[in-house]
C-alpha positions as CSV (number, residue, x, y, z in Angstrom):
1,X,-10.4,-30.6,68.9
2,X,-10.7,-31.6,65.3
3,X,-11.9,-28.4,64.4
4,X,-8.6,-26.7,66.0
5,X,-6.6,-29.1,64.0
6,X,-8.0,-28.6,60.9
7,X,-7.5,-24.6,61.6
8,X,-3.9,-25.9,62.4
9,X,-3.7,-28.0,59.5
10,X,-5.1,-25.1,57.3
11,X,-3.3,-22.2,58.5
12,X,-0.3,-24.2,58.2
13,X,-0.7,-24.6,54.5
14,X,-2.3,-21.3,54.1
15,X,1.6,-19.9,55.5
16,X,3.6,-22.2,53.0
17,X,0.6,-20.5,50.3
18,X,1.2,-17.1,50.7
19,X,5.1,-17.6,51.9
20,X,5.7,-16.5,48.0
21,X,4.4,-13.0,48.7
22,X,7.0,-12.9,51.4
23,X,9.6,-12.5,48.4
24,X,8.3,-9.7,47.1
25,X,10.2,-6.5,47.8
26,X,7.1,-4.4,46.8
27,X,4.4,-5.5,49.3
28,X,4.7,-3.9,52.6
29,X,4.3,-6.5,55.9
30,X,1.4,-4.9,56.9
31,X,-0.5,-5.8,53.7
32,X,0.7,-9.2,53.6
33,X,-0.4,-9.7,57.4
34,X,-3.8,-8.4,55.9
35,X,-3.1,-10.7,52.8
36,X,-3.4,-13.6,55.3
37,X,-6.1,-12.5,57.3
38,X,-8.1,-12.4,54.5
39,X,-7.3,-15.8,52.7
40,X,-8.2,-17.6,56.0
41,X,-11.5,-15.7,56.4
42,X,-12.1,-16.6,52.6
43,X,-11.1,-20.6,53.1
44,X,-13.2,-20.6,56.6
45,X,-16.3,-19.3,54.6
46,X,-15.6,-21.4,51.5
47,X,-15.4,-24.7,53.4
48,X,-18.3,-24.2,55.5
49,X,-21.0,-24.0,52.8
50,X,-18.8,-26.5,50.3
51,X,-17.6,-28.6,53.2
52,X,-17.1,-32.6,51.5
53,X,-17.4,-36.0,53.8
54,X,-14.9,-36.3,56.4
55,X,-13.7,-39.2,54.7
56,X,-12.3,-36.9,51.6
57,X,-12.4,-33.5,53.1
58,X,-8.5,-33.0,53.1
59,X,-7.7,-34.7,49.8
60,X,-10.2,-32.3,48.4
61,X,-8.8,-29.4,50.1
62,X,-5.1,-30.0,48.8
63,X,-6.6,-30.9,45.3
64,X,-8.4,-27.9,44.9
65,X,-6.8,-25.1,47.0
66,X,-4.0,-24.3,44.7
67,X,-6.1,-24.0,42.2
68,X,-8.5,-21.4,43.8
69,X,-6.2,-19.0,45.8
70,X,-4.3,-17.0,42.9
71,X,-2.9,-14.1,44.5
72,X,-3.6,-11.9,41.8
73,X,-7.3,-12.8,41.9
74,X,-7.5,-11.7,45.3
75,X,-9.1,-8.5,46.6
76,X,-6.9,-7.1,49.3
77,X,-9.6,-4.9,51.0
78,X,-9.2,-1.8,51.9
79,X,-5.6,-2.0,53.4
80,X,-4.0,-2.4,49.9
81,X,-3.6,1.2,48.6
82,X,-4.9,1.4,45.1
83,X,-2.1,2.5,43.1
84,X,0.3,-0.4,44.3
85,X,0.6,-2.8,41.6
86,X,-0.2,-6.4,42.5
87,X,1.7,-9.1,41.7
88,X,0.9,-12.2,39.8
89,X,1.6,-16.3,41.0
90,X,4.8,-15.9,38.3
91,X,6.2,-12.6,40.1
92,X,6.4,-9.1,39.0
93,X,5.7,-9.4,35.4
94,X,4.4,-6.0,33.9
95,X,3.1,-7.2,30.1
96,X,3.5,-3.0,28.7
97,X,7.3,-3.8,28.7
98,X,6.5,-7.1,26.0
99,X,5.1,-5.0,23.5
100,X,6.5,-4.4,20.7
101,X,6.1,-1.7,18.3
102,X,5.5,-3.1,14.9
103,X,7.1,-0.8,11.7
104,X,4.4,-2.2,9.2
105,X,1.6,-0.7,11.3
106,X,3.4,3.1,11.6
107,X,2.1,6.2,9.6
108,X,2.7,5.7,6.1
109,X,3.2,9.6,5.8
110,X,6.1,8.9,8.1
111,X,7.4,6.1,5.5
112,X,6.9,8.6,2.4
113,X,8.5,11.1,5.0
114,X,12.2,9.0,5.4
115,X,15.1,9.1,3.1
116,X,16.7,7.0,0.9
117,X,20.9,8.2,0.8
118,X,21.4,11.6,-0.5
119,X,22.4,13.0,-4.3
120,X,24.7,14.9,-5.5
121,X,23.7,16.8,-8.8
122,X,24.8,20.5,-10.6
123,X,23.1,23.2,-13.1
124,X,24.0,25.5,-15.4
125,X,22.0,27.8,-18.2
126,X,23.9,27.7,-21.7
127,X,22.2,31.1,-22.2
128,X,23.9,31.0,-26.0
129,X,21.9,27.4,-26.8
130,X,19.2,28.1,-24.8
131,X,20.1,24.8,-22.9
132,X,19.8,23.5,-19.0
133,X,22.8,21.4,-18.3
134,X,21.8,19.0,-15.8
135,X,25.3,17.0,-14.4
136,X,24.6,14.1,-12.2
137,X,27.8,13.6,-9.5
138,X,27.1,11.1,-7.4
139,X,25.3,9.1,-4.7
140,X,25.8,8.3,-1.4
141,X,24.4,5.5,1.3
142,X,21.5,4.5,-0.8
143,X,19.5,1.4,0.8
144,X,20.3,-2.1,-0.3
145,X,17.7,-4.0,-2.4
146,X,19.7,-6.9,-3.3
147,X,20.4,-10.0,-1.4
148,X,24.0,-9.8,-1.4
149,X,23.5,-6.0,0.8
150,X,24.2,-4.0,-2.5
151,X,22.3,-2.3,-5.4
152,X,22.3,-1.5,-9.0
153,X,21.6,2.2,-8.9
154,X,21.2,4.3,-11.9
155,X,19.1,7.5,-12.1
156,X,16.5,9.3,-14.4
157,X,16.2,12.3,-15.2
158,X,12.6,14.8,-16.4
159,X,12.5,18.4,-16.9
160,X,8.6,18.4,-15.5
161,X,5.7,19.0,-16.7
162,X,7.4,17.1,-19.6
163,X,8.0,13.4,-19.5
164,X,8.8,12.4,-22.5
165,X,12.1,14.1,-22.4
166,X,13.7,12.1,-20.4
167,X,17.5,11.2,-19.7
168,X,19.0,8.0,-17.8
169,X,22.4,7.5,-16.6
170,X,24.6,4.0,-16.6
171,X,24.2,1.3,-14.2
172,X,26.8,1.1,-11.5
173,X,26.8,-2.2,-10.2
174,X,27.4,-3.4,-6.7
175,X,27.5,-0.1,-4.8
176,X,25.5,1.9,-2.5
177,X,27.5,5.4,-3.1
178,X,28.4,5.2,-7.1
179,X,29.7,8.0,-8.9
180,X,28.2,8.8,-12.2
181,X,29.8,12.0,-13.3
182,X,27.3,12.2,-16.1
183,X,26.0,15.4,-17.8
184,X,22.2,16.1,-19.8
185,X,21.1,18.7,-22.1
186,X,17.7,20.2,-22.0
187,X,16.7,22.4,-24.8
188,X,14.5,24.8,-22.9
189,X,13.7,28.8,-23.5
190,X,15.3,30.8,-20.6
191,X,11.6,32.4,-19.9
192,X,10.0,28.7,-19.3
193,X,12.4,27.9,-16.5
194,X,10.3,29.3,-13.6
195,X,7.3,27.0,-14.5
196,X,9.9,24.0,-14.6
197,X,10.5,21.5,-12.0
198,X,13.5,18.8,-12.0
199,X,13.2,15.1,-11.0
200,X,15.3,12.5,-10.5
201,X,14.2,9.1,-10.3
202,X,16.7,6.9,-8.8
203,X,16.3,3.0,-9.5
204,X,17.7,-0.1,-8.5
205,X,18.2,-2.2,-12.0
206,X,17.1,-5.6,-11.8
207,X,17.7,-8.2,-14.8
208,X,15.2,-10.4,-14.3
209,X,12.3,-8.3,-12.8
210,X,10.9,-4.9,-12.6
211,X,13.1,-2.4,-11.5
212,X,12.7,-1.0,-7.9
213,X,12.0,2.6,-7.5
214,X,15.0,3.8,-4.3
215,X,13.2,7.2,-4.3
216,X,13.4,10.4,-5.9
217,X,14.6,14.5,-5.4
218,X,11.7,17.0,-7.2
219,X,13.6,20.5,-7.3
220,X,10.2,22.7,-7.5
221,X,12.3,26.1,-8.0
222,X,15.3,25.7,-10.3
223,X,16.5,29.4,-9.7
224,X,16.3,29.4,-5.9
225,X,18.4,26.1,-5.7
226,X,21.1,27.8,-7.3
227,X,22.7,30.1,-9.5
228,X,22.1,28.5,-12.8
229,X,24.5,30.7,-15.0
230,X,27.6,29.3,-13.5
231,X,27.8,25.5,-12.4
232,X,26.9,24.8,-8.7
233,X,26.9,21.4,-7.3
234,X,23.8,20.5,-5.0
235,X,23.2,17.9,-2.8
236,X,19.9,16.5,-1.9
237,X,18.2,13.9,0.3
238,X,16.5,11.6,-1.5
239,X,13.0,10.6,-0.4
240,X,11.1,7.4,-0.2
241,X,8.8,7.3,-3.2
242,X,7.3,4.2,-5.2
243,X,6.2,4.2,-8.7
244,X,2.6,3.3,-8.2
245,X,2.5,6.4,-6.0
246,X,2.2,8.1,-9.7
247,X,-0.9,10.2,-9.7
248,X,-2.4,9.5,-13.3
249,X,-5.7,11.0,-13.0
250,X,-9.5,9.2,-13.3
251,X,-12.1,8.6,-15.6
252,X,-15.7,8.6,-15.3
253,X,-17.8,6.3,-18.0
254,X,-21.3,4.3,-17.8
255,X,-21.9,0.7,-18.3
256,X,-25.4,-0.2,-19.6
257,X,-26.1,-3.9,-20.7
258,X,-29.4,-5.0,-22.9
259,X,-29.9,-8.9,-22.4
260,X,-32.4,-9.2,-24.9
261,X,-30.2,-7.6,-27.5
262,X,-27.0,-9.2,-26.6
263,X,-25.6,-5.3,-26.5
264,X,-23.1,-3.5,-24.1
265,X,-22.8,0.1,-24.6
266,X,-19.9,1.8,-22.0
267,X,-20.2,5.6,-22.7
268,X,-17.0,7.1,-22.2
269,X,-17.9,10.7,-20.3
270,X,-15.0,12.6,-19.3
271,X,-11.4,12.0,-17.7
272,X,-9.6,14.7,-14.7
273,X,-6.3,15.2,-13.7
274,X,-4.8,13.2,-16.0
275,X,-0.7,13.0,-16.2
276,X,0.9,15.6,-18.3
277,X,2.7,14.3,-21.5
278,X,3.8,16.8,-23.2
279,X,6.4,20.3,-22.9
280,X,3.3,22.5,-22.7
281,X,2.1,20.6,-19.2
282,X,-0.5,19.3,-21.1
283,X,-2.1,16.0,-23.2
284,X,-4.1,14.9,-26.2
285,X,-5.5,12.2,-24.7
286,X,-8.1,9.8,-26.4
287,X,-9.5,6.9,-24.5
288,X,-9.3,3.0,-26.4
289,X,-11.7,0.6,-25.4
290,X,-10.2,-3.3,-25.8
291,X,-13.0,-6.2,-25.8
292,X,-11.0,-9.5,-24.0
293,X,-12.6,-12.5,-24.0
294,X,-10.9,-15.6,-21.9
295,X,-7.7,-13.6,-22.5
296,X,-7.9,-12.7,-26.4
297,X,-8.4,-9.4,-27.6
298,X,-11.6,-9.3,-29.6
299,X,-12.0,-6.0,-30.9
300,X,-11.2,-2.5,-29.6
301,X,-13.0,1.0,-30.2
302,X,-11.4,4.1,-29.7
303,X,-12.9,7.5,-29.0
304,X,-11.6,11.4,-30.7
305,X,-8.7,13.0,-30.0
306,X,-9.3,16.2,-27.3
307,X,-5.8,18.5,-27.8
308,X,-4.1,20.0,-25.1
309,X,-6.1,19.5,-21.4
310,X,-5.8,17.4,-18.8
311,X,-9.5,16.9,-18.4
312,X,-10.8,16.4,-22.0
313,X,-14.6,15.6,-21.9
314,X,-16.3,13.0,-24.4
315,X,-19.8,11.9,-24.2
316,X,-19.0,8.8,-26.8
317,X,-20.8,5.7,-26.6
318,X,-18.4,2.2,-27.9
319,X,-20.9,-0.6,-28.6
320,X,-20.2,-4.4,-28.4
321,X,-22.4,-7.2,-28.9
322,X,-21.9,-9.8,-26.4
323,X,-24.5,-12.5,-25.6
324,X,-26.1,-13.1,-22.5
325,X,-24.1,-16.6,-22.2
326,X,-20.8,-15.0,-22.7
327,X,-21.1,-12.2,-20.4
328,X,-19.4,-13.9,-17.6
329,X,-16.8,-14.9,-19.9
330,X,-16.0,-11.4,-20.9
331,X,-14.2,-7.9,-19.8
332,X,-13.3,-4.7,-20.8
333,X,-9.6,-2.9,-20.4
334,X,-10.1,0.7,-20.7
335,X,-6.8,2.6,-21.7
336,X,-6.1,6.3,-21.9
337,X,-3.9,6.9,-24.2
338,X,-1.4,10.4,-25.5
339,X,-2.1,11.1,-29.0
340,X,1.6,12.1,-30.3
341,X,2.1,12.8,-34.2
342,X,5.6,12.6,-34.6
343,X,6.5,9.2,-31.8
344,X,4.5,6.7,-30.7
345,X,1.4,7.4,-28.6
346,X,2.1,6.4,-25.1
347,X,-0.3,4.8,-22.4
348,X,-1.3,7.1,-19.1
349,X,-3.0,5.4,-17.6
350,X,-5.4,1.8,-17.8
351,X,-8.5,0.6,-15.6
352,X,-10.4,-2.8,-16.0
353,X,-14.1,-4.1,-15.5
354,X,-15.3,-7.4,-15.5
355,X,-16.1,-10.4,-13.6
356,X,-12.5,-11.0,-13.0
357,X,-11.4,-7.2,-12.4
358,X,-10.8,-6.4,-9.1
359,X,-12.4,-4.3,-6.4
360,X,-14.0,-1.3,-8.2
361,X,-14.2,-3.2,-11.5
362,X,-15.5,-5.7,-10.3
363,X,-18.3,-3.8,-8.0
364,X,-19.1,-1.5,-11.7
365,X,-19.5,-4.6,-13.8
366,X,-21.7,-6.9,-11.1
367,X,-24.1,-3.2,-10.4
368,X,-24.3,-3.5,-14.3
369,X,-26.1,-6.7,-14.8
370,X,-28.4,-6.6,-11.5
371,X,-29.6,-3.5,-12.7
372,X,-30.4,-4.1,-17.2
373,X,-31.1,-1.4,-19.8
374,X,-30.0,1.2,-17.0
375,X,-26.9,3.2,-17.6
376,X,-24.5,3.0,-14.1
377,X,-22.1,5.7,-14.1
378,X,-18.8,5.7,-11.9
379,X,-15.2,7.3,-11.7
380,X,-12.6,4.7,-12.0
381,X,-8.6,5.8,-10.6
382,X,-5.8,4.8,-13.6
383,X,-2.8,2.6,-12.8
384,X,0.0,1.9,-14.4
385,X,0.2,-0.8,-17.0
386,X,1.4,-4.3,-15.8
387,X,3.7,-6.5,-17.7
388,X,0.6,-8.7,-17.5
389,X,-1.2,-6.2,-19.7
390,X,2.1,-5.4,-22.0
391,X,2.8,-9.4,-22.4
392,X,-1.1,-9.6,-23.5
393,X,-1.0,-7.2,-25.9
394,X,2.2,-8.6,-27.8
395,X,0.3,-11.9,-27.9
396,X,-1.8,-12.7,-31.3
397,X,-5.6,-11.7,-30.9
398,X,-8.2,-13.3,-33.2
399,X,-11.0,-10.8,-34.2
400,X,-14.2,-11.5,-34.9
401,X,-16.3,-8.9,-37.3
402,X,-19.4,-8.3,-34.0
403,X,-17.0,-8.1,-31.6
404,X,-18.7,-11.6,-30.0
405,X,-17.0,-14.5,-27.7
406,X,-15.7,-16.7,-31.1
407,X,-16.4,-19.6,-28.9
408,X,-19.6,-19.5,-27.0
409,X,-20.5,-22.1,-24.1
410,X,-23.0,-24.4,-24.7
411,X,-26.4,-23.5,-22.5
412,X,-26.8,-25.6,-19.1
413,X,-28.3,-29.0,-19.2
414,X,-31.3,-28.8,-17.1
C-alpha cells in the first residue's frame, strides 16, 4: 500500500513535471506519452538503488528531482524521430538566431574592396605646352571622420611613377560632397602618357593630428578613360585605401656584434622594390644608418649613392663601437633615403632594430647577441616615418667622436 502511494505520490509530481512539454506546439502527444513513460521508468530505477531512509525519502525526492529531470537532458528512445529538435526547460530557444556577425572579423579584401563616395574629375592634353590638365570637380557622399558627422576633405594629386610632383587642392570644411572646381598642370611629353597612371588621394584634414586617408581613385590608362584632347569629365568611385597600405619596398642587411671589441658592424646588402621617386619610375637611393642611444642621436653613417633602380645593391659595412654595458641601452634606425640634387632628399622608407624595436627588430637584434662574431642576415619591410621619428630628429643630438653611449652605466654590484 505504501508502495502504491508513493507511485501515486510520484506520478503525480512526475505529471505537474512534464506538464511544461504539454505547451509545446512541436512535440507530438505520442512522444510526450513516451516522454512520461520514460521519466517514471528512469525515477523507478533511480530510487531503487539510491533509495534514502523512510524518514527523509520524500524531502529528498522533491529536493533533488527538479534538479535531475532536465528535459533536454533526456534521451527520448527510439520514438522521438531524430531530426525533431528538442526543447530546452526555458522553451524553444534556437542559439544560431543570437549570433551575431561581427564587421571587425570580415575579409579585409572585402574592406579594401568597399567605397568611400565617388569623384568627379576631367582631362585634357594641351598638345601646344606639352601639358596634362588635370581639373578636380567635385565629391560626393564621402564618409564622416569627424565627430560632428562631417569631414574636411581635400584631395591630392600624382602623375605616377612620379611623386614628387604633386598637386593639392583647398580644404572644404564641414561637407561630405564639396565642390572644388580646381585645375593642375602636368608638364609631361605626349609619348610618356601611356606609361602614366593618375592618383588621387583624397584626405580628411585634421588640425591637431595626422590627417586621415578617405581613400583613393588610381586611373591605370589615361587614354582609355577618355578622350584627352578635348575636356571630359569622369566620375569615379573612390576606394577604401590607408596610407600605411604604401608598398615601400625591403631591405636585407647583417648584424654582427664583437663583445670583446666593443664593435657592431651592420653590413648594409641590398634593398628590392623600393618606391619610385622620381619622373623616370625610378630612385637614387642611398641607405643612412643613425646610432640612438636612450633617445639621442649619436652618430650616423651613410652608404653611396646607386642612380636610377629600385633595387640598388651595396655590400657596405657601417662600424660603431658600442660597449658591451651599453648594448641594451642602444639601437639603430635604418633609413632609406632619395638622393635628389636640385631639392631636398626625401625619406622612403625607415626600419628599426634594437632592444626596444618591435617585432622583427627586435627578433634581428636579440638573434645578434646570442649568437657573437657571427654575421645574421635578414630582410626587414620599410614603413613610413612616424612623427615620433620626425619630432626626434628636430631635437638637438650630442655626438660623441666613437660613436659610444656618452653616458655609460656603472657595472652591477655583485
Amino acid at each position: 500500500m505504501a508502495d502504491k502511494l508513493k507511485d501515486t505520490g510520484t506520478l503525480g509530481f512526475l505529471e505537474a513535471a512534464v506538464k511544461i512539454s504539454h505547451t509545446s506546439p512541436d512535440i507530438p502527444a505520442e512522444v510526450q506519452l513516451s516522454m512520461k513513460d520514460h521519466i517514471m521508468r528512469h525515477a523507478r530505477l533511480q530510487r531503487q538503488t539510491t533509495e534514502p531512509t523512510s524518514s527523509t525519502r520524500h524531502i529528498s525526492f522533491k529536493r533533488h528531482l527538479p534538479r535531475q529531470m532536465h528535459v533536454s537532458s533526456m534521451d527520448y528512445g527510439p520514438d522521438l524521430p531524430p531530426e525533431a529538435e528538442q526543447p530546452t526547460s526555458i522553451g524553444r530557444i534556437k542559439p544560431e538566431l543570437y549570433k551575431q556577425k561581427s564587421v571587425d572579423s570580415e575579409d579585409p579584401n572585402k574592406e579594401a574592396a568597399k567605397t568611400c563616395g565617388k569623384i568627379n574629375f576631367s582631362l585634357k592634353y594641351d598638345y601646344e605646352n606639352e601639358t596634362l590638365i588635370v581639373r578636380i570637380l567635385k565629391a560626393f557622399d564621402l564618409p564622416a571622420k569627424d565627430f560632428c558627422g562631417s569631414s574636411d576633405p581635400y584631395v591630392k594629386i600624382y602623375l605616377l611613377p612620379d611623386r614628387k610632383c604633386k598637386f593639392q587642392t583647398r580644404v572644404h570644411r564641414k561637407t561630405l560632397n564639396p565642390t572644388f572646381d580646381e585645375s593642375f598642370h602636368f608638364p609631361v611629353p605626349y609619348e610618356e602618357l601611356g606609361s602614366r597612371k593618375l592618383h588621387l588621394s583624397v584626405f580628411d584634414f585634421d588640425r591637431f593630428s595626422r590627417h586621415d586617408m578617405i581613400g583613393e581613385v588610381i586611373l591605370e590608362n589615361l587614354f582609355e578613360a577618355s578622350d584627352i584632347s578635348r575636356e571630359t569629365s569622369i566620375w569615379k568611385d573612390i576606394q577604401y585605401a590607408t596610407s600605411e597600405s604604401v608598398d615601400l619596398g625591403e631591405i636585407m642587411f647583417s648584424l654582427c656584434y664583437l663583445p670583446t671589441a666593443g664593435r657592431l658592424t651592420l653590413t648594409v646588402i641590398k634593398c628590392r622594390n623600393l618606391k619610385a621617386m622620381d619622373i623616370t619610375g625610378y630612385s637614387d637611393p642611398y641607405v643612412k644608418v643613425s646610432l640612438l642611444c636612450d633617445g639621442r642621436r649619436l652618430k650616423k653613417k651613410k652608404t653611396t649613392i646607386k642612380k636610377n633602380t629600385l633595387n640598388p645593391t651595396y655590400n657596405e659595412a657601417i662600424i660603431f663601437d658600442i660597449p658591451p654595458e651599453n648594448m641594451d641601452q642602444v639601437s639603430l634606425l635604418i633609413s632609406v633615403m632619395d638622393y635628389d640634387r636640385v631639392g631636398h632628399n626625401e625619406i622612403i622608407g625607415v626600419c628599426r632594430v634594437g632592444l626596444n624595436a618591435e617585432g622583427l627588430g627586435r627578433d634581428h637584434w636579440n638573434e645578434m647577441l646570442a649568437y657573437p662574431r657571427k654575421p645574421i642576415a635578414h630582410w626587414h619591410p620599410l614603413v613610413e616615418v612616424k612623427k615620433s621619428f620626425k619630432e626626434w630628429q628636430g631635437r638637438a643630438a650630442s655626438f660623441d667622436s666613437q660613436g659610444s653611449c656618452p653616458s655609460p652605466k656603472p657595472p652591477p654590484t655583485p
